[in-house]
C-alpha positions as CSV (number, residue, x, y, z in Angstrom):
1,X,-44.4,-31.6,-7.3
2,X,-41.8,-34.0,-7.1
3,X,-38.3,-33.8,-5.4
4,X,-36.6,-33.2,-8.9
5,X,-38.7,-30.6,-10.3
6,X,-38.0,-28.6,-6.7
7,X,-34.2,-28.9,-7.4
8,X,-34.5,-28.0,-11.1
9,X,-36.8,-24.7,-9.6
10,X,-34.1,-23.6,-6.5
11,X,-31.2,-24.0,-9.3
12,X,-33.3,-21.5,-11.6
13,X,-33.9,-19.4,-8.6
14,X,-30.7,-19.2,-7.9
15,X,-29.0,-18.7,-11.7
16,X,-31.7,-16.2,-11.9
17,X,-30.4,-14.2,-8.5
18,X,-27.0,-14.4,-9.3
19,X,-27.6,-12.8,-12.8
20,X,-29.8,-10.1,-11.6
21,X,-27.1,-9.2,-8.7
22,X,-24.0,-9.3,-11.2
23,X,-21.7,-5.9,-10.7
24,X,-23.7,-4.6,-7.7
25,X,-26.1,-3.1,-10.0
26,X,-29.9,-2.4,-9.0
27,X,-31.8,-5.2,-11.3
28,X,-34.6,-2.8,-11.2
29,X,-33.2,-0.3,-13.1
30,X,-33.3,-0.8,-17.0
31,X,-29.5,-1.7,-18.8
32,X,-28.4,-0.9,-21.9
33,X,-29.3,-2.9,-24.6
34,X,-25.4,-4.0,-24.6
35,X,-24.9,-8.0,-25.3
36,X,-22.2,-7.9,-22.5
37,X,-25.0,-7.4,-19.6
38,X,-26.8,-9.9,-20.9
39,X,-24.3,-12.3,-19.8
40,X,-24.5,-13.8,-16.8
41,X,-21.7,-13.7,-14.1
42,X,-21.4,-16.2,-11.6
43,X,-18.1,-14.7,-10.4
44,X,-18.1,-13.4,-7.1
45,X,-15.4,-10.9,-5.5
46,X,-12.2,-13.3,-3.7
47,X,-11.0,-11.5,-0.7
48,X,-7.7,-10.5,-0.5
49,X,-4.5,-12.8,0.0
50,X,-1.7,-11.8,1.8
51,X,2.0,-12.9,2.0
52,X,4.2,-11.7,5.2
53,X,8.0,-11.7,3.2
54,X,10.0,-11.0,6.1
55,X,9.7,-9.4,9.9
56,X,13.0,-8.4,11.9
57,X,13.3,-6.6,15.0
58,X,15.6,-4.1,15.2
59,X,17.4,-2.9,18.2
60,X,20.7,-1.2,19.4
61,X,21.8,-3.8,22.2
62,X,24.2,-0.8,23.9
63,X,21.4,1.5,24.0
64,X,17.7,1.4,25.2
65,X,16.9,4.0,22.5
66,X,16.6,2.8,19.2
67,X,17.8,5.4,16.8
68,X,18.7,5.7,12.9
69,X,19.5,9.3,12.0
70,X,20.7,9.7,8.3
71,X,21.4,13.7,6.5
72,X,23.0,14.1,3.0
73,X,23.0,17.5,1.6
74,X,19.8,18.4,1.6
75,X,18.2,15.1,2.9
76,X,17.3,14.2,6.6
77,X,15.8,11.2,7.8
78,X,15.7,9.9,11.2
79,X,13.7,7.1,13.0
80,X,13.3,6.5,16.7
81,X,12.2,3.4,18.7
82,X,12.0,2.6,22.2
83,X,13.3,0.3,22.8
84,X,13.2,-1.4,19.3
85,X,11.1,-1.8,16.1
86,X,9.3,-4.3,14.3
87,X,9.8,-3.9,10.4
88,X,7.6,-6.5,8.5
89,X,7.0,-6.2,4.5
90,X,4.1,-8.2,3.0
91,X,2.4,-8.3,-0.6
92,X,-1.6,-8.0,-0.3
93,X,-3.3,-9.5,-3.6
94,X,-7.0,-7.5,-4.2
95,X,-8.9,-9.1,-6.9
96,X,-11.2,-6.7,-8.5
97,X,-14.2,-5.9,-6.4
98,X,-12.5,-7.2,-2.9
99,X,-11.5,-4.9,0.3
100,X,-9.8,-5.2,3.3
101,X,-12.2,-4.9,6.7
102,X,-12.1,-1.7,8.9
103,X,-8.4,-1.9,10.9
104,X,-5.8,-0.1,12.7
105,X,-2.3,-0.9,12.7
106,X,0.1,-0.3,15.7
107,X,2.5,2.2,13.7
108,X,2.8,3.5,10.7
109,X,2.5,1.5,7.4
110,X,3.8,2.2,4.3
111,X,1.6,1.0,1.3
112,X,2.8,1.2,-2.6
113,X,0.6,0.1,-5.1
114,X,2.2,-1.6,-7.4
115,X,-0.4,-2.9,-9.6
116,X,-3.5,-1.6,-10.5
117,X,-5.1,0.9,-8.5
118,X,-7.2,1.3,-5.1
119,X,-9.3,3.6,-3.0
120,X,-8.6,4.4,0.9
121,X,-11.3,5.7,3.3
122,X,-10.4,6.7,6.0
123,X,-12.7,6.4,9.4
124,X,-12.4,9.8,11.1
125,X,-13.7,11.4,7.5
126,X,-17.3,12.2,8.2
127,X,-17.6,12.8,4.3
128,X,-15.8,9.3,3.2
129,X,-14.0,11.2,0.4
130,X,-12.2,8.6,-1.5
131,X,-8.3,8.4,-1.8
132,X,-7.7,7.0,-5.0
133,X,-3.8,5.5,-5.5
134,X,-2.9,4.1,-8.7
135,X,0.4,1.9,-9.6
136,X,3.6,3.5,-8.6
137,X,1.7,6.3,-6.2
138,X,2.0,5.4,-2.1
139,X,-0.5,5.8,0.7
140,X,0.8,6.1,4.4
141,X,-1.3,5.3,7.1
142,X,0.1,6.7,10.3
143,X,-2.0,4.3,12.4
144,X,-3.9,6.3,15.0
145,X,-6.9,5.8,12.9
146,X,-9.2,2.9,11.6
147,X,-9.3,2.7,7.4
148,X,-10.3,0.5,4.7
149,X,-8.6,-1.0,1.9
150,X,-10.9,-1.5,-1.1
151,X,-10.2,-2.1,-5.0
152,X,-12.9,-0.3,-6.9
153,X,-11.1,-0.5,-9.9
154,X,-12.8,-3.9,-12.2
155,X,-9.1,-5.2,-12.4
156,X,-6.6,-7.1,-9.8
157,X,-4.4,-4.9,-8.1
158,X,-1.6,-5.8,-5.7
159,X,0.4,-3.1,-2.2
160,X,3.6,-4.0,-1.0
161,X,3.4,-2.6,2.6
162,X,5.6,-2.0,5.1
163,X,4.9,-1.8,8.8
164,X,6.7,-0.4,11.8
165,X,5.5,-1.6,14.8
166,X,6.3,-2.3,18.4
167,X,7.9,-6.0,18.9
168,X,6.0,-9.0,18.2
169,X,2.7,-7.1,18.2
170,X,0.0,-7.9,16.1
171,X,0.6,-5.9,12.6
172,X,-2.9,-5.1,12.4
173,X,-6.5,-4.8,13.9
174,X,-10.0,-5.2,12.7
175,X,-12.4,-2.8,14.2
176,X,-15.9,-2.5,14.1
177,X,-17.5,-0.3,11.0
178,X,-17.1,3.3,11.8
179,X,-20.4,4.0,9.9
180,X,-18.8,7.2,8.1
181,X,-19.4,5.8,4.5
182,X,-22.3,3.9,2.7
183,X,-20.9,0.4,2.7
């Protein structure tokens, strides 16, 4: 055989893998007869993009405890740091199909989706039930466990998180795969 028909053969090879693997699904198992699946996707999940939009510390420079205590009417909020906070906001972009890894985060972390929709697992969940958060709903991850980020949905979505954390520390932490779920 010569060199060219061996490149025209691994091409075909690999046109023909790509097609059979499109959306996950088990090329095994017989498809509808729908024109769509017979079209061939060479697109391949992106990861997720982030963009850090600000990190501040904040601290009370007459007092070694950090503390923010806020009631109205029937409202109470307060916040305590010693001896100051880290308060970072970022946008994470999940095209369709992409996840975060397995992390932790030093503190807690305040996610809103704000487009689309995702799924949460969480790593101390021996049944790997799925937390499903669509636009507008929030998902707070306290931090003293490892979770995954992962858009299930076929369409971008987009979290603006925000993170309290202990000064200048890392905002988060990949960790090995817990093996609680099936991916």
């Amino acid at each position: 055989m010569s060199k060219n028909l061996y490149s025209r053969a691994g091409v075909l090879a690999c046109v023909i893998m790509l097609t059979a693997c499109k959306d996950g699904v088990d090329p095994l198992v017989p498809r509808a007869h729908d024109p769509a699946s017979l079209t061939p996707s060479f697109a391949l999940a992106s990861a997720p993009t982030s963009k850090l939009l600000g990190r501040a510390t904040f601290s009370d420079p007459n007092d070694q405890n950090f503390k923010v205590k806020r009631i109205t009417d029937d409202w109470h909020v307060e916040l305590k740091a010693k001896p100051a906070v880290d308060i970072a906001v970022q946008t994470i972009d999940f095209p369709a199909g992409s996840s975060s890894t397995w992390h932790t985060h030093p503190g807690p972390v305040f996610i809103q989706v704000v487009l689309g929709e995702m799924t949460f697992y969480e790593s101390d969940d021996p049944t790997c039930t799925p937390i499903i958060k669509k636009k507008g709903e929030s998902y707070l991850d306290v931090g003293d466990h490892a979770h995954i980020a992962r858009n299930e949905s076929g369409a971008p979505a987009q979290n603006l998180v925000t993170y309290l954390a202990p000064p200048g520390t890392p905002l988060r932490t990949d960790v090995a795969n817990p093996g609680n779920c099936p991916f």
